[in-house]
C-alpha positions in Angstrom: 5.0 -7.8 22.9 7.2 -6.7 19.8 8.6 -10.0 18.1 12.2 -11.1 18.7 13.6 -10.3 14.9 16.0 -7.8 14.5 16.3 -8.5 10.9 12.8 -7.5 10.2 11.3 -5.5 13.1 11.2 -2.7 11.1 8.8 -3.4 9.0 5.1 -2.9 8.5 2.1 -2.0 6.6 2.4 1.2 8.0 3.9 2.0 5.2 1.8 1.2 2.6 -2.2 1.5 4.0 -1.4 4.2 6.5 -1.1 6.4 4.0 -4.6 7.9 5.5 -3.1 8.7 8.7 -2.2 11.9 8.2 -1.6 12.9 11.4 -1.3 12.0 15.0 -0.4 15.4 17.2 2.0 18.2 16.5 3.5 16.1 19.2 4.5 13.8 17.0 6.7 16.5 14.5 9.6 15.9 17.0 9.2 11.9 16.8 11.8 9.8 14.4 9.7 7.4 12.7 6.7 8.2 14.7 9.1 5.7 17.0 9.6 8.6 20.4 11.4 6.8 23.6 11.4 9.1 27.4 14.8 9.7 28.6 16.3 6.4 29.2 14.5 4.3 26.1 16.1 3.5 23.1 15.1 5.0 20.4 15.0 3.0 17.1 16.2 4.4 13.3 13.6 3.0 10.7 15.7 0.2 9.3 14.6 -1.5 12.4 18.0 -1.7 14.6 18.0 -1.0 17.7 21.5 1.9 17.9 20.4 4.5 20.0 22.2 7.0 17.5 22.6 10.4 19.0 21.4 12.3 16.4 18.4 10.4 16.7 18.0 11.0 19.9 18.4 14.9 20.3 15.9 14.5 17.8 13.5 12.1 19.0 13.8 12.5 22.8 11.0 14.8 24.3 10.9 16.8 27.5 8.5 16.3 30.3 6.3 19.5 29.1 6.5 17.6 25.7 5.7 13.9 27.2 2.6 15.3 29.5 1.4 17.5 26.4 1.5 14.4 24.2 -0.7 11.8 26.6 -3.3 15.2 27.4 -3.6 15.9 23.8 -4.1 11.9 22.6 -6.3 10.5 25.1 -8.9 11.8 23.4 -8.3 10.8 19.8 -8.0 7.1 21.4 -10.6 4.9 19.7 -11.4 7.4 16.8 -10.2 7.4 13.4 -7.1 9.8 12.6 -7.3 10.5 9.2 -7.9 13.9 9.8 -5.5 15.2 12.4 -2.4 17.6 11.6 0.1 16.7 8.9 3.0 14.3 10.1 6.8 15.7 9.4 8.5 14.5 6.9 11.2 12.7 8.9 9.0 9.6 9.1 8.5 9.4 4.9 9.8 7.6 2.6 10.1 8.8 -0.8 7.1 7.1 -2.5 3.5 8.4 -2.7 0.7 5.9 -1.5 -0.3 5.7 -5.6 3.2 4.4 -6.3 2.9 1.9 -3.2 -0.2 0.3 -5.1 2.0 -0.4 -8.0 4.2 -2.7 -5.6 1.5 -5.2 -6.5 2.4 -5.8 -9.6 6.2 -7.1 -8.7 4.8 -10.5 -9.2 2.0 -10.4 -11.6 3.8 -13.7 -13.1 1.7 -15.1 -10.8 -1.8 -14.1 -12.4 -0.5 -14.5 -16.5 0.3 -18.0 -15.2 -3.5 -17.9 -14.0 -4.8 -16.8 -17.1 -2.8 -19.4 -19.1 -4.1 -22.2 -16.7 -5.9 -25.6 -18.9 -5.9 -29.0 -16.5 -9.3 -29.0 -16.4 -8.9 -30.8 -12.4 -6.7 -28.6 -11.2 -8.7 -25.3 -12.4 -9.1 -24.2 -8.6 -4.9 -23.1 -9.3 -6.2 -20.3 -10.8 -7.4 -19.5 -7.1 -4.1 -20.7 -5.7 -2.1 -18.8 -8.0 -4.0 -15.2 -7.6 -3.7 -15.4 -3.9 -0.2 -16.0 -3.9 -0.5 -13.0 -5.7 -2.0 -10.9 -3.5 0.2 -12.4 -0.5 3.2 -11.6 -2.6 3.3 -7.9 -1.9 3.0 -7.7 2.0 6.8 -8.5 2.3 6.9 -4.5 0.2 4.4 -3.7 2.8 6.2 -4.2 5.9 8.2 -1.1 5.9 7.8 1.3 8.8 8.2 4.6 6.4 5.2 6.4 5.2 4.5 7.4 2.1 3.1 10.8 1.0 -0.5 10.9 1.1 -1.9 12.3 -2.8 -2.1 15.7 -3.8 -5.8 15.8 -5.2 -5.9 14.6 -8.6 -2.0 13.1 -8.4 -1.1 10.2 -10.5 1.1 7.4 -11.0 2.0 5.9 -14.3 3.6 2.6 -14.9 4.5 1.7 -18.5 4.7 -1.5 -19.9 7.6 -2.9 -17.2 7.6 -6.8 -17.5 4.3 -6.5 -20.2 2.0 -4.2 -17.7 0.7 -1.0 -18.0 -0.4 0.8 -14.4 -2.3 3.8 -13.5 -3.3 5.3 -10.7 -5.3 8.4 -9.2 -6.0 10.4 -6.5 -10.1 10.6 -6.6 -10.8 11.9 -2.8 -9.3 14.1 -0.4 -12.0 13.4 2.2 -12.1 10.9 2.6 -9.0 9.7 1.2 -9.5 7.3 -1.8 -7.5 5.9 -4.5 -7.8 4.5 -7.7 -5.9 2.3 -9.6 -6.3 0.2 -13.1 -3.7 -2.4 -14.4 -3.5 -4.3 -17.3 -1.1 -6.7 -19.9 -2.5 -9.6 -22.2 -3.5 -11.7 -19.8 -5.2 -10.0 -17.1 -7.0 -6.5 -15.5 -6.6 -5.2 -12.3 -8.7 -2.4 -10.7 -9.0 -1.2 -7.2 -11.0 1.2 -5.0 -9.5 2.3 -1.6 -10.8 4.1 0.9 -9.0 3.4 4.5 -10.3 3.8 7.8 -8.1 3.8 11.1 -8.6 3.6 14.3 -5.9 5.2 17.1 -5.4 3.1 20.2 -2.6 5.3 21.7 0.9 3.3 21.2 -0.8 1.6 18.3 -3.4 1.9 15.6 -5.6 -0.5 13.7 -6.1 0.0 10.5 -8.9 -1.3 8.1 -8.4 -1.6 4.3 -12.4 -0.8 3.2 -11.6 -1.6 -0.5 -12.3 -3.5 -3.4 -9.8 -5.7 -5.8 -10.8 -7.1 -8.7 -9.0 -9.0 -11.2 -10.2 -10.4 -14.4 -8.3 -12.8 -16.1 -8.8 -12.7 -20.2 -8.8 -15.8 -21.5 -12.3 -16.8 -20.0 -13.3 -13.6 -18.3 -12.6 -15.3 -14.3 -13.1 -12.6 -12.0 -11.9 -12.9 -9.0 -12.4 -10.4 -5.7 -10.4 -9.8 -2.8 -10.7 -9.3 0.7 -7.3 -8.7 2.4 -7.2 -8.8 6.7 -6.8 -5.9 8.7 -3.4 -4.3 10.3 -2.4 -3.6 13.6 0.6 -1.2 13.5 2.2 -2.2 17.1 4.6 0.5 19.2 3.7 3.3 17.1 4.9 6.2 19.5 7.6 3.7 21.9 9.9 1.0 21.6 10.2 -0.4 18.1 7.7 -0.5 15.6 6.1 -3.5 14.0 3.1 -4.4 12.2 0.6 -7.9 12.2 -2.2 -8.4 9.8 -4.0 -11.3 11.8 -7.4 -12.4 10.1 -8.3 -13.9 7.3 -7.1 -13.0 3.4 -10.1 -14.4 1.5 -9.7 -14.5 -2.7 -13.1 -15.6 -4.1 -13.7 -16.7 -7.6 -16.7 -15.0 -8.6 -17.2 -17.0 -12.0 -17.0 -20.7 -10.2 -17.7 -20.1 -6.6 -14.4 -21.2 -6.0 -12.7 -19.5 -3.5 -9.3 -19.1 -0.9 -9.3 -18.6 2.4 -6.2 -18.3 4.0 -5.3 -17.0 7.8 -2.7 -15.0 8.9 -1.3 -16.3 12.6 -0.9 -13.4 15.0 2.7 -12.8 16.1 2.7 -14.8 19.7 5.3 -14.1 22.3 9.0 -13.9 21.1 7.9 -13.7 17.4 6.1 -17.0 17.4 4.0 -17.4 14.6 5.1 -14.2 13.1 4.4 -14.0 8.8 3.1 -17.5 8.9 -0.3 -17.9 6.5 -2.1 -21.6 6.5 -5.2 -22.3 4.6 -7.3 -23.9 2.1 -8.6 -23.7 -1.7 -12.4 -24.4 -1.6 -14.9 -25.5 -4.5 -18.0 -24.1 -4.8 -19.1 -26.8 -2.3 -17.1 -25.4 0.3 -14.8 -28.6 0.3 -11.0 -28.2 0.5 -9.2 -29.4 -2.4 -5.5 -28.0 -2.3 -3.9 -26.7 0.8 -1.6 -23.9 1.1 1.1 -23.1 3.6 4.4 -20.5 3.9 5.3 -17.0 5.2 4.0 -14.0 3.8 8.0 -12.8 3.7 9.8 -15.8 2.1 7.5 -18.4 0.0 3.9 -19.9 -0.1 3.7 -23.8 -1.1 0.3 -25.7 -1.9 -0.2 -29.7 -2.1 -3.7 -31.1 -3.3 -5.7 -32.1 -0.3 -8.4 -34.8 0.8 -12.1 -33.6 2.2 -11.0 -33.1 5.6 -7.8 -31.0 4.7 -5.0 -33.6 4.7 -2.8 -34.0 2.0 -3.6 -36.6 -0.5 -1.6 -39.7 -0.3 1.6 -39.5 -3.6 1.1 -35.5 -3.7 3.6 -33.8 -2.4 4.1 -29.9 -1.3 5.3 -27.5 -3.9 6.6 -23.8 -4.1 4.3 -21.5 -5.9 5.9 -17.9 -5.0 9.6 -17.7 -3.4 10.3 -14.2 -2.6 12.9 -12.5 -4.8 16.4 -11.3 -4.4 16.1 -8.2 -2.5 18.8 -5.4 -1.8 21.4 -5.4 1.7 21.0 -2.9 4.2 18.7 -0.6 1.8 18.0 2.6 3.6 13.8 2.2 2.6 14.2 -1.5 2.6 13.2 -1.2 -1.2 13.4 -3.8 -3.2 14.6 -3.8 -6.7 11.4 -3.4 -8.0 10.6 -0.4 -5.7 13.6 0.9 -6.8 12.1 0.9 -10.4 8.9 2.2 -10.1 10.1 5.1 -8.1 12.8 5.6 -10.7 11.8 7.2 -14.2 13.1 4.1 -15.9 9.2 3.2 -15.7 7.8 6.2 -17.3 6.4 6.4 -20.0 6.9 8.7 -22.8 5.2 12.3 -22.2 4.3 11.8 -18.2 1.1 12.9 -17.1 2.4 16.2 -15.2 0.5 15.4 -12.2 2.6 12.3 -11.4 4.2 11.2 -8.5 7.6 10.9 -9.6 7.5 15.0 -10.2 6.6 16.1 -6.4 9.0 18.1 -5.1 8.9 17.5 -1.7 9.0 13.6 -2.4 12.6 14.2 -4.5 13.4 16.3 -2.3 13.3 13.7 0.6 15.0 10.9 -2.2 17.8 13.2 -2.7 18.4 13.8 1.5 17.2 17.3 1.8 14.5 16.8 4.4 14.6 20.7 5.2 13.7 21.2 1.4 11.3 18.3 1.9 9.4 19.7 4.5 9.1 23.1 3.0 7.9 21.5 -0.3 5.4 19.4 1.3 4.2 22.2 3.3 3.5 24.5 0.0 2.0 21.5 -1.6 -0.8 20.8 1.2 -1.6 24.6 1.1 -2.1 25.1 -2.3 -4.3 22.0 -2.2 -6.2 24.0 0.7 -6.2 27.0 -1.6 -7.9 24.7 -4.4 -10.7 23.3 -2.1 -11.6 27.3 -1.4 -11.7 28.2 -5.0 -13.6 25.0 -5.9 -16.4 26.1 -3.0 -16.3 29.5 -4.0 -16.9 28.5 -7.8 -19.5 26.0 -6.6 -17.9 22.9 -8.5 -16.8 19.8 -7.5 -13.8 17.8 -7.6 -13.8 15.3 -10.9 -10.9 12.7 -11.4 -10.1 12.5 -15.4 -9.2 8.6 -15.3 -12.0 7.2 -13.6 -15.4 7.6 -12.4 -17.4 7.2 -9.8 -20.1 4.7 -10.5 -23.1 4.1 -8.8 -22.1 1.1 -6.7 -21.5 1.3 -3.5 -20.3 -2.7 -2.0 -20.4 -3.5 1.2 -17.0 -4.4 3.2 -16.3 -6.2 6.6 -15.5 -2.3 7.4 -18.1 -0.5 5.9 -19.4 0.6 2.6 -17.5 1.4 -0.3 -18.2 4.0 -3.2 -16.6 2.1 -6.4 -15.0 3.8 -8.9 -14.1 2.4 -12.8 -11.0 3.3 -14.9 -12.6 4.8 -18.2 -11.2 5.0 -21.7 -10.1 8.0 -21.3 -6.1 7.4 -20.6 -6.2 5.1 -22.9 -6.9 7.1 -25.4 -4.4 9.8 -24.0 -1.7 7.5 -23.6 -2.3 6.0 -27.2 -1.5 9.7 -28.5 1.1 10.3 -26.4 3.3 7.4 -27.3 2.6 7.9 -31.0 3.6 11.7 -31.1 7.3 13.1 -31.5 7.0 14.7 -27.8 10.9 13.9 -26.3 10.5 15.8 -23.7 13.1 14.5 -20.4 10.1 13.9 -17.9 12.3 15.5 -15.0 12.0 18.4 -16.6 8.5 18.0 -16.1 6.8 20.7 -13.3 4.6 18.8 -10.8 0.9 19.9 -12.1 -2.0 18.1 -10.8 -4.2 21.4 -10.0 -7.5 22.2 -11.6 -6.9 26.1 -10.8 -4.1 28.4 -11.8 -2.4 29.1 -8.9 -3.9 32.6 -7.5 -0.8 33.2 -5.0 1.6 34.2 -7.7 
């Protein structure tokens, strides 16, 4: 049953790790938010209330031809993965690409300079306690119900030096769908590898984040990996959408065997239980030393902790991440953050053409055209079809220009993972770039992330 919060029913990591779904049924293309009621049902807007708007509904209402072609066409997807079905509409986007969503993570990367900076020699296990706060930090971004556009081949996403870090991203597979993405500042590097895998349950879908996280923090080269829980994305074709991630978040500390392990309750009846996270920071001995405790969408607190997981006597509990202020009655629920990395405040100077920021379809959709949007989106995933052909016809393959693929392949609760490592290559470029006299407005950039000249002209 769909929690009882109106506030934040809307929200989910639909959003941000569904960006592999990229279809569900041509069905779907007259749904509103992928959220489709039968005559009678409300039908509910993506900002998560609960107005049966009549524009909505003309939109979103189906008729029984549409109803009984739906349920013959998805029974037999049920229990597959759906990352390769036909391309969603663009009425259930938001206007942010899947390589800007990664970026979200770095709204608090406070969190991991005060790691780095870290020196009570007893209390070096807050290193662990602060990264994981970390990582929980960004699943109140992740709780929206919009999607984001899946990457053109070869897209990227710059971030430059906003609060001290400098963010990349890239586009390195198209099937399977994989990301790449490299941050860094002073104190600490970040570098990820996702590949996602789904699996469609008919009004929901389950979705499993095969990746790898890595942060090393400078000072004395810690490296710490994550393993984040999976998603259930809850009501996806009726009633109103919402998203758990029940499981386990675990944050080891590959240097000192340290590590966090910290469980996300499943939402219960009536919302019980809903964004609460409990657990423990273990030693290398698999004891319990400092206990940590909050929602995923307000604040986390820790207090240090005997053997058997009860706080110490004359500690008490303390607030290590308190979410931010965030915007009222934002139509993406963005918050301020989101707002800057989608805006070009955050570029940097002489944009990589093949960024993000320059799709059309995706400014379309920011500036309220979804006709335009659609159309744009539409021209984009053909030409990307048009490159695969020419690429098979030439007998070449597909190389990203920011990382590569190494030979690693690490195993996940989900399966096994290719790796792939930023090189120094945009370094290097972006070293050039900021140091040459190149003024150029970056909206005046075209959108350019093909290998080919484009034949149909």
């Amino acid at each position: 049953m769909a929690p009882n919060d109106p506030k934040n029913s809307g929200g989910g990591f639909f959003a941000s790790l569904a960006s592999s779904i990229s279809n569900l049924g041509s069905a779907m293309t007259k749904s509103v938010n992928g959220l489709v009621g039968y005559e009678g049902l409300e039908v509910i807007n993506p900002e998560g209330s609960t107005e049966d708007a009549a524009e909505e509904a003309n939109r979103g209402r189906w008729k029984q031809e549409d109803r009984d072609g739906y349920w013959k066409m998805m029974q037999k997807y049920i229990g597959s993965d759906v990352t390769s079905m036909v391309t969603l509409p663009v009425i259930i986007f938001e206007p942010m690409t899947m390589l800007q969503k990664m970026a979200e993570l770095m709204e608090y990367s406070h969190l991991l300079d005060m790691a780095d900076k870290t020196d009570d020699p007893y209390m070096r296990m807050v290193i662990d306690l602060l990264t994981a706060s970390w990582a929980i930090s960004v699943y109140y971004a992740f709780q929206r119900t919009w999607k984001p556009f899946n990457p053109i081949l070869g897209e990227t996403y710059e971030m430059a030096n906003y609060n001290g870090v400098n963010f990349i991203s890239e586009q390195v597979s198209h099937h399977p769908p994989m990301s790449a993405g490299h941050a860094e500042n002073e104190h600490f590097t970040y570098d990820c590898t996702s590949k996602l895998k789904t699996k469609f349950l008919g009004n929901s879908i389950d979705v499993y984040p095969v990746g790898r996280t890595r942060v090393t923090l400078k000072r004395d080269g810690v490296v710490l990996d994550l393993v984040p829980p999976l998603t259930k994305v809850h009501n996806l074709i009726f009633g109103r959408t919402w998203v758990d991630s029940p499981g386990e978040m675990i944050m080891t500390n590959l240097t000192t065997g340290d590590k966090v392990v910290l469980y996300f309750q499943p939402c219960g009846w009536f919302g019980s239980g809903r964004y609460e996270v409990d657990g423990y920071v273990y030693n290398a001995s698999e004891e319990p030393k400092i206990l940590m405790t909050g929602k995923w969408n307000e604040s986390m607190s820790y207090q240090q902790c005997d053997g058997e997981g009860e706080p110490l006597p004359g500690t008490e509990l303390k607030e290590v991440w308190k979410l931010a202020d965030v915007p009222k009655d934002d139509k993406y629920q963005y918050t301020h953050f989101a707002h800057k990395i989608n805006s070009f405040d955050t570029a940097p100077k002489k944009l990589l053409p093949s960024d993000s920021r320059l799709r059309p379809d995706r400014y379309a959709l920011e500036m309220g055209d979804m006709s335009k949007s659609g159309n744009e989106k539409s021209s984009l995933e053909e030409r990307q079809r048009a490159e695969k052909r020419t690429r098979e016809e030439k007998g070449q393959s597909f190389t990203p220009k920011w990382f590569d693929i190494t030979e690693e392949v690490t195993p996940t609760p989900w399966g096994d993972l290719e790796v792939y490592q930023f090189n120094a290559k945009y370094s290097e470029h972006r070293e050039a770039a900021d140091s040459s006299e190149d003024n150029t407005d970056p909206k005046s950039i075209q959108f350019n992330p093909w290998q080919f000249q484009d034949l149909s002209t």
